[in-house]
LUMVEXKE-142191 format. One record per residue: residue number from 1; residue in one letter; x, y, z of N, C-alpha, C in turn. Coordinates in pm, whole numbers, plus 50000, padded with zeros to 5 digits. Layout:
BEGIN
[NUM "A" [X Y Z] [X Y Z] [X Y Z]]
...
//
This chain:
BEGIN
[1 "X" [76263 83507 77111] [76361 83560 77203] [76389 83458 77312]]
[2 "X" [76515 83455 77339] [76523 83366 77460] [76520 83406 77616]]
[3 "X" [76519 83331 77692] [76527 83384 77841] [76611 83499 77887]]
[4 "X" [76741 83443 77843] [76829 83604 77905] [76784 83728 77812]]
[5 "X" [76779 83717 77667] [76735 83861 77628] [76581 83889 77689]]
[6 "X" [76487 83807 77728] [76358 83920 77802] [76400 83976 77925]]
[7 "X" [76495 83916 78002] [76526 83937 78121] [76612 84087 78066]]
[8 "X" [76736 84054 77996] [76793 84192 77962] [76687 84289 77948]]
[9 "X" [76580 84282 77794] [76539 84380 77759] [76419 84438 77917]]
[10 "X" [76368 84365 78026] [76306 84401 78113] [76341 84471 78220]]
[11 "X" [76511 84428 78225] [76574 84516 78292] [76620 84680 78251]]
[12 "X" [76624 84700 78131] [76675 84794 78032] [76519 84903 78084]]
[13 "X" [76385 84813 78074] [76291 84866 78086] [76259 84924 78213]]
[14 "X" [76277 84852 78288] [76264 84873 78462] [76389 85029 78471]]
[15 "X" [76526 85023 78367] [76565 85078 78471] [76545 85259 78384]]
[16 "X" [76530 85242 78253] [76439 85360 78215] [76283 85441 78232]]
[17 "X" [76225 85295 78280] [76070 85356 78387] [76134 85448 78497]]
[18 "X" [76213 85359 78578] [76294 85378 78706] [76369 85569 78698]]
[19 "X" [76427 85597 78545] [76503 85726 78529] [76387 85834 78550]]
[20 "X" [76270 85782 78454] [76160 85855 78417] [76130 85894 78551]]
[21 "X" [76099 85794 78598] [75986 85864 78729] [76103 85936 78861]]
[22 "X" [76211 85933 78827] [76274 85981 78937] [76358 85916 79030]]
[23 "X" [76350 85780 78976] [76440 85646 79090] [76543 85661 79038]]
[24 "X" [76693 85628 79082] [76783 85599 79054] [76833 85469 79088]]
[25 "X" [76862 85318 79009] [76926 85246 78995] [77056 85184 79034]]
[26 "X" [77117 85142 79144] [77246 85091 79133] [77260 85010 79000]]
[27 "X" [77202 84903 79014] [77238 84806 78906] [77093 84757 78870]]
[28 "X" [77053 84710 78775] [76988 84659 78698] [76913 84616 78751]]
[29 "X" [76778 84613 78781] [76706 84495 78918] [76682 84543 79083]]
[30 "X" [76797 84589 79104] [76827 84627 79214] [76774 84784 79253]]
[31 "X" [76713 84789 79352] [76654 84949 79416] [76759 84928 79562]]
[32 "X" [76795 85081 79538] [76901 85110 79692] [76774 85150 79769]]
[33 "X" [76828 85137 79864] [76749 85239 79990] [76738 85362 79950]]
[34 "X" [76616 85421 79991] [76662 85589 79977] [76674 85644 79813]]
[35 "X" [76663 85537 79735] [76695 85557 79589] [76585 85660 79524]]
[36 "X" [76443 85693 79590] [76319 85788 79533] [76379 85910 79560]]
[37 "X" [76367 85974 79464] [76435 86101 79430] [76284 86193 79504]]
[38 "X" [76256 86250 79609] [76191 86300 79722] [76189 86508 79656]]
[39 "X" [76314 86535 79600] [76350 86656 79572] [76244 86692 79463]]
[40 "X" [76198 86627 79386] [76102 86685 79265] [76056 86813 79262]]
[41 "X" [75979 86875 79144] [75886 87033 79183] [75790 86973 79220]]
[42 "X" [75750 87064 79332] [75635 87068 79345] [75468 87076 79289]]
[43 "X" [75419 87023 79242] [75336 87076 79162] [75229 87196 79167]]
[44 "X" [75220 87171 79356] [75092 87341 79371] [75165 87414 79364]]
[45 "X" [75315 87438 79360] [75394 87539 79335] [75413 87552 79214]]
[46 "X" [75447 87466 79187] [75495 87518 78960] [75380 87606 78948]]
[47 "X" [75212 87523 78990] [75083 87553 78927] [75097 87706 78977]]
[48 "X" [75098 87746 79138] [75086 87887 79185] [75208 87946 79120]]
[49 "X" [75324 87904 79083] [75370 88025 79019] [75361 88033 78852]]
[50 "X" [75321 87958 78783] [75249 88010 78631] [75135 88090 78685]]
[51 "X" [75099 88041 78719] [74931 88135 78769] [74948 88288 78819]]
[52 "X" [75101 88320 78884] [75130 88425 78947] [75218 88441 78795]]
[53 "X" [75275 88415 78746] [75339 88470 78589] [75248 88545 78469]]
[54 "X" [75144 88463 78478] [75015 88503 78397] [75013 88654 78477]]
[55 "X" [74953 88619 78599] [74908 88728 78663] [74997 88873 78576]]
[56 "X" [75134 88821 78618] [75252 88964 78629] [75198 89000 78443]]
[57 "X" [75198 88900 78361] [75164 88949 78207] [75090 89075 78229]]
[58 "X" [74967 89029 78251] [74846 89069 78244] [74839 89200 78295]]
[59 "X" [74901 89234 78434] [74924 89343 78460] [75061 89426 78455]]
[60 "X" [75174 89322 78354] [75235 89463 78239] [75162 89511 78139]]
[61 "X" [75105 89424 78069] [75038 89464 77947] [74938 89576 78020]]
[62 "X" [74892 89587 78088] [74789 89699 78164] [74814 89819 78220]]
[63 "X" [74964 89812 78217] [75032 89905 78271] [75094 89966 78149]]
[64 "X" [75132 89908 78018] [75193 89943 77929] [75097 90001 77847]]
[65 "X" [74916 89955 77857] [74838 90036 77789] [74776 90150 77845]]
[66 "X" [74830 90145 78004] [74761 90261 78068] [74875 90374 77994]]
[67 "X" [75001 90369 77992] [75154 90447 77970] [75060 90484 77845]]
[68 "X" [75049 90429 77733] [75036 90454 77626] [74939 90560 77611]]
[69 "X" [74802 90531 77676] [74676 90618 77682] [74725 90770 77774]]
[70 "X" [74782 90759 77810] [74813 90878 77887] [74921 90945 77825]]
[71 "X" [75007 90900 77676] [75046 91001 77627] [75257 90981 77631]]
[72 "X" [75265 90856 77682] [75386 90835 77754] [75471 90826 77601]]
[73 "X" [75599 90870 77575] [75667 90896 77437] [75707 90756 77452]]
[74 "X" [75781 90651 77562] [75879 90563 77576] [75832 90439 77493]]
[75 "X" [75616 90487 77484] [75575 90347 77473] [75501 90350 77354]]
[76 "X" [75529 90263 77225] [75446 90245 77108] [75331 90174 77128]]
[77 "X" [75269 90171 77020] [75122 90085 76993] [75157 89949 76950]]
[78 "X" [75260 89940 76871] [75283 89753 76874] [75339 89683 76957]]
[79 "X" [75458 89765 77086] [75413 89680 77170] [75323 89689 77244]]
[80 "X" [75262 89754 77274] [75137 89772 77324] [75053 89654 77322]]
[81 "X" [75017 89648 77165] [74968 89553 77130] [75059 89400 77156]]
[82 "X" [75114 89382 77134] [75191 89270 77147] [75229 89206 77294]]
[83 "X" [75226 89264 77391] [75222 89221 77565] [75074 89213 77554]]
[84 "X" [74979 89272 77516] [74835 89200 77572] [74775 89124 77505]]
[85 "X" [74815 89064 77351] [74797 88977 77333] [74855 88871 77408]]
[86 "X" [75013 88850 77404] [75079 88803 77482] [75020 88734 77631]]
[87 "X" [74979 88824 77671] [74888 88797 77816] [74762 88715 77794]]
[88 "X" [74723 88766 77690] [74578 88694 77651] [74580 88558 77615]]
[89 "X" [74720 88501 77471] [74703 88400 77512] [74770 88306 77586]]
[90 "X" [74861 88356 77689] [74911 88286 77833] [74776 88240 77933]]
[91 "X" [74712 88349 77886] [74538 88343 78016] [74498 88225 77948]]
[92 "X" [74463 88238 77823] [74399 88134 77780] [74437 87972 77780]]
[93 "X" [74584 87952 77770] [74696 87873 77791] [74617 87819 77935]]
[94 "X" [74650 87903 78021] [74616 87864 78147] [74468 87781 78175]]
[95 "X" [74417 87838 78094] [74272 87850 78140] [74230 87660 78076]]
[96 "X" [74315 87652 77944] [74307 87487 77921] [74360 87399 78016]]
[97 "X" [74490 87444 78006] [74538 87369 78118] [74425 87308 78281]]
[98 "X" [74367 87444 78307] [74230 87396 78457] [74166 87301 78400]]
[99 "X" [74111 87325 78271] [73984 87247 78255] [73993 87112 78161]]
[100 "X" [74152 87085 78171] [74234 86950 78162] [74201 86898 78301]]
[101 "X" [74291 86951 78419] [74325 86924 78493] [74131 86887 78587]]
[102 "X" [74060 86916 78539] [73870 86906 78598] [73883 86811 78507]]
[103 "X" [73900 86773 78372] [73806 86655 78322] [73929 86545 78398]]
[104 "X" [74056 86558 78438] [74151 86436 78489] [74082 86387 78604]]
[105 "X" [74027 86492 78694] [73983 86478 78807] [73857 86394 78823]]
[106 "X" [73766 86432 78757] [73629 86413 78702] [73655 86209 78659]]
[107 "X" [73733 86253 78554] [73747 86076 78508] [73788 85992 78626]]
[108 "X" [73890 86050 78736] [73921 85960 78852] [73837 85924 78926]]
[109 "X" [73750 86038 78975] [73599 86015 79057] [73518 85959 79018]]
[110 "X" [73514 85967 78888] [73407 85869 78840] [73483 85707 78822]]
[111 "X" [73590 85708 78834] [73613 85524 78774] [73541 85491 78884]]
[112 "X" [73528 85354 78841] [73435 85212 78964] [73563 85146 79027]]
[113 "X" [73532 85141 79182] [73603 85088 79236] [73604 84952 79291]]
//
């Protein structure tokens, strides 16, 4: 490869890292002022509201098997069944996700500095 194509293909690279993480690009090389995209989600928020979504599962499905046990006409046994599985494996979903997020933690604390 010659000089201008590494330079092209590095720029091509810089400015799709650059999309990925949230920068926006004037031109090729070039970072504007102000160009870090600051607006992102939040992440203790995404995290607190799956965690509060799970929650709401967990206590339809609890509410839909209390309806059921008590005789309620509106509510069958498959869905019944089907929201608390549902819930169960969202909990469980969740529950990998923490103990991702402990061994990420775990590996950072432990690197050597």
């Amino acid at each position: 490869m010659s000089s201008p194509q590494i330079s092209q293909v590095l720029a091509e690279m810089r400015a799709l890292q650059a999309r990925v993480g949230g920068v926006q690009l004037e031109a090729p090389g070039a970072l504007s002022p102000g160009a870090i995209n600051t607006q992102g989600p939040d992440f203790a928020q995404m995290m607190k509201d799956s965690i509060n979504g799970v929650a709401q599962m967990q206590n339809h499905a609890d509410a839909l098997a209390d309806s059921y046990e008590s005789g309620a006409k509106n509510v069958d046994l498959t869905r019944v069944m089907l929201e608390v599985q549902k819930a169960g494996i969202a909990f469980r979903a969740m529950t990998e996700v923490r103990n991702k997020l402990i061994d990420a933690y775990n590996q950072v604390m432990n690197m050597p500095v």
